[in-house]
Structures are given as C-alpha cells and as structure tokens.
matplotlib code that plots the C-alpha trace (Angstrom):
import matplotlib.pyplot as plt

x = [59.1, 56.6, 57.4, 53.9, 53.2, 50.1, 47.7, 44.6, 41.7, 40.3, 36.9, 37.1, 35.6, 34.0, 33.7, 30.6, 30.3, 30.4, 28.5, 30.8, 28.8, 25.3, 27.6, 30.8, 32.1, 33.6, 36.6, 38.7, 41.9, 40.5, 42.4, 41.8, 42.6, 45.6, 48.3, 46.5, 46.4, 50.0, 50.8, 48.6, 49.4, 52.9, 52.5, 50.3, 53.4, 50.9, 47.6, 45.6, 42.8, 39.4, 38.9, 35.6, 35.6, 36.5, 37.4, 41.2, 41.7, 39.4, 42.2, 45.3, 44.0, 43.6, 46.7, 48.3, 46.8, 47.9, 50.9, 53.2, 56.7, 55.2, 53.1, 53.5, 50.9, 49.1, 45.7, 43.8, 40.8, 39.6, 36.9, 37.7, 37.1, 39.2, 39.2, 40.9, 43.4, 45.9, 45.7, 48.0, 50.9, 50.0, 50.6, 54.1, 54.6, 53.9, 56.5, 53.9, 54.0, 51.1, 47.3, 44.7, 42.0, 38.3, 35.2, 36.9, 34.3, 31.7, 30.0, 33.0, 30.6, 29.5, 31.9, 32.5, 34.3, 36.2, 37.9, 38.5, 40.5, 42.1, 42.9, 44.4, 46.0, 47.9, 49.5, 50.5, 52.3, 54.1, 55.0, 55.9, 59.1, 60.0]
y = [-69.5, -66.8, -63.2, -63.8, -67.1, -68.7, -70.9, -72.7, -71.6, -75.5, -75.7, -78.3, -81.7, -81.8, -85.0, -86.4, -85.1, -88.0, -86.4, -84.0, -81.5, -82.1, -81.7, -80.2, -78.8, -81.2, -80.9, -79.0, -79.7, -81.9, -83.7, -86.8, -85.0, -82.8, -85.3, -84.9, -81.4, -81.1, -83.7, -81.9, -78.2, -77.7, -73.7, -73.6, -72.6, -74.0, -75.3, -73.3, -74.7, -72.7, -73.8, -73.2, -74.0, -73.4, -77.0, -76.7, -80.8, -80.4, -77.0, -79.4, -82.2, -80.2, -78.4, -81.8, -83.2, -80.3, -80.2, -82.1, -82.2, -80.7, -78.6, -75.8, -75.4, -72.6, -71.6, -69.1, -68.4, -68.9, -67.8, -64.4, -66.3, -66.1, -69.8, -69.7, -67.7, -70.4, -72.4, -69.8, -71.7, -74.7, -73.6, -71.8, -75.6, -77.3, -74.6, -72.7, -69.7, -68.0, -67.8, -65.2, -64.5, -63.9, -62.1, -59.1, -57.2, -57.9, -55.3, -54.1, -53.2, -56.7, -58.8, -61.6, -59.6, -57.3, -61.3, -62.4, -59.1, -58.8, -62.4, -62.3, -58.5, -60.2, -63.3, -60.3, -58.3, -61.5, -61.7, -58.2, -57.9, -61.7]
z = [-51.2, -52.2, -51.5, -49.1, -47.7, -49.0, -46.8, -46.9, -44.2, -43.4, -42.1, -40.1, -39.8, -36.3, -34.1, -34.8, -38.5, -40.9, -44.1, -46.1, -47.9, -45.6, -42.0, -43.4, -46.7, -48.6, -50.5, -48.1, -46.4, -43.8, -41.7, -43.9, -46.5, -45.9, -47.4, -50.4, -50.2, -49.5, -52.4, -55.0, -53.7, -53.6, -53.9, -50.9, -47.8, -44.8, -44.7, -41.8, -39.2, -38.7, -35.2, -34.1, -30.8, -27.0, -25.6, -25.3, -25.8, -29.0, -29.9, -28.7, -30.4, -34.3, -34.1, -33.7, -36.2, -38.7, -37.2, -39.6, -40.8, -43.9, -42.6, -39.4, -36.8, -38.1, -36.4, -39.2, -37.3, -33.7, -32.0, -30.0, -26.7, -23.4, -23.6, -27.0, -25.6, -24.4, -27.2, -28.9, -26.4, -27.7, -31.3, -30.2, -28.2, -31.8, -33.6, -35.1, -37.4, -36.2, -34.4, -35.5, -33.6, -35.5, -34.5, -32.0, -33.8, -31.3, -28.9, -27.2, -23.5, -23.2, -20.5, -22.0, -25.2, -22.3, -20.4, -24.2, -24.9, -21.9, -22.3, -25.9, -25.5, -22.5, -25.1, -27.2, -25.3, -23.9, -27.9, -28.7, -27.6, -29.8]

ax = plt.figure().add_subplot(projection="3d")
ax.plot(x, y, z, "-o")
ax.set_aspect("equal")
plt.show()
C-alpha cells in the first residue's frame, strides 16, 4: 500500500458513445477496459469514475460496474447537483471508499447551487461523526 492511495479519474464511456477518441477519450479506464487497467496497473489502489450525470440508474448502474472485487466503488467527480446527492448511499451500499463532489464553485446566490449544498452538506454531517 502507498503511504497515499493512488487512483485513476475515468472519463466515462456514455450510453450511446461508440467512437473512442471522436465521442470519448480513448485509452482510459473504461468500463471495457478496467480489467486491463487493473492487470497492467498494479500500483494504481482504485480506479475512480467521473460521473457526469444526474440520472440516479445511470449513477447506480457505473458504480456497479466499477464496483469489483479488485476494485472499490470510488466516485472521483460528480456533478455538484442535489440529484447527485444520493448516489453517495449507493457508493457506501457498494462498500466504497469515497464520493467527491465537483463544480461547488458555482455562483453561490443562484438556487439551484443553494438545494445542491443543502443536499450534499446534509450527507456530510450524517458522515461526520463515522
């Protein structure tokens, strides 16, 4: 084990992307590529998901797939979303080591960024005392 864990931030392949490198990167940790990933990087501790998205059966759906005996659930980005917010359960549920939330830098007045905050602040603090 390192002295800090070392992951892998996957951009993911979304339904209906087919190209790599014209609709998606290619070359990442895909999910049709992440047991080569975890074959060929063995100092890599978890390979992450970028999820990019607010449809909680798309969220349940990735973190299942990257959820492996090899690999822990491990969400490295979401979008800072109140719908994001309970997929953070659902990455707990999968015995996951962790869920960060991206993009909080937003305009902090508009309503939309207050529900997401109030949403995420509230998993949290269920957290903290863990």
């Amino acid at each position: 084990m390192n002295p800090l864990p070392l992951y892998v931030n996957t951009w993911l392949r979304y339904k209906g992307k087919r190209y790599p490198g014209m609709d998606y990167p290619s070359g990442g940790a895909t999910v049709n590529m992440v047991a080569l990933w975890r074959a060929a990087t063995p100092s890599i501790n978890f390979i992450g998901t970028d999820i990019d998205t607010n449809d909680y059966n798309e969220d349940t759906k990735v973190i299942g797939q990257y959820a492996r005996q090899d690999n822990p659930a491990w969400v490295s980005e979401t979008g800072f979303d109140a719908a994001t917010a309970p997929s953070l359960f659902h990455v707990l549920g999968q015995g996951g080591v962790g869920f960060a939330v991206f993009g909080m830098d937003g305009n902090p007045e508009s309503e939309a960024n207050r529900v997401a905050g109030a949403a995420h602040a509230a998993n949290f603090k269920l957290l903290g005392p863990m």
